[in-house]
N, C-alpha and C positions, 0 to 999 in steps of 0.2 A: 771249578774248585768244589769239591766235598763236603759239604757242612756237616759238624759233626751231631752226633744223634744227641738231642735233647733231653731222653731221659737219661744219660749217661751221666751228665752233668749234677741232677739230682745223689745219684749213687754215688759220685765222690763226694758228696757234700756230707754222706750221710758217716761214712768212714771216716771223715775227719771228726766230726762231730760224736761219736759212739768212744765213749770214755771206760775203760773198764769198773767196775764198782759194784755194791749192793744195791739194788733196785733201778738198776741201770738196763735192766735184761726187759722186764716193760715196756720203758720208752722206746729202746731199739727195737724191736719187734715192733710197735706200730709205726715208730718209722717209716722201718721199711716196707711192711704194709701201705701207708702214704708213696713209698715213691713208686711202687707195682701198682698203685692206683692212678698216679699222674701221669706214669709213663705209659698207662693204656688209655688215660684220656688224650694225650699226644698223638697216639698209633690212631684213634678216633679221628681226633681233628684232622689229621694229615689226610686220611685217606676222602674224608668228606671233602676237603680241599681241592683238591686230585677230581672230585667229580665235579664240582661243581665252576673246574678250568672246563673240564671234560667239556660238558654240556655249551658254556661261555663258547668255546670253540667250535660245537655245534652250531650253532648262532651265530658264528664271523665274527665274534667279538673279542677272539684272544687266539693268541701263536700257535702255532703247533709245538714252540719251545718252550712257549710256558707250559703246554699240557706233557709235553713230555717230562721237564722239571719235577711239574706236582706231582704225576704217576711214579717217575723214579725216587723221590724223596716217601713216598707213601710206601712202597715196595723196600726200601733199605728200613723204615724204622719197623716194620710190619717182621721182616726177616731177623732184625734185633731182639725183638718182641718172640719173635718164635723161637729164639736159642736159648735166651734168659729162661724162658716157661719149659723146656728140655731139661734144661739144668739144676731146675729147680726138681723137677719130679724126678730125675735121676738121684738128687742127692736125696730126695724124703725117700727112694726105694732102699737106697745102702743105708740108711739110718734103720727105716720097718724090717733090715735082715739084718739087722745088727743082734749075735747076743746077748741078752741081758744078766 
């Protein structure tokens, strides 16, 4: 089964929560800065995770399934992480050609 990506969870959270209003443009913006910050402490932990099955397995102390688990879970939020950071500098480029 599939677990779903963790920091994704944070990003709905953050849409429900984002009200439209005056002075409302602040807190959403750090925000969202807060969930691009947790959800690359997540891409961190997973992949440190991932190593230190790695290494466990070195040692005869853990599966080859769990190591393949942690590498493929470290790899899918790693690959999440890399789409978000595309999409983000795709959208700040059509924004910097926009004319004023």
């Amino acid at each position: 089964m599939i677990s779903p990506l963790s920091g994704l969870d944070a990003v709905n959270s953050i849409t429900s929560e984002a009200k439209p209003g005056i002075g409302n443009t602040q807190a959403a913006s750090g925000d969202f800065a807060a969930v691009l910050g947790q959800a690359m402490q997540n891409v961190a932990q997973s992949v440190q995770t991932a190593e230190t099955v790695s290494m466990e397995a070195m040692k005869g102390q853990a599966d080859v399934r769990e190591v393949v688990d942690a590498v493929m879970a470290a790899e899918r939020q790693m690959t999440a992480a890399t789409a978000i950071r595309d999409k983000i500098t795709t959208a700040y480029l059509e924004i910097s050609r926009m004319a004023i």
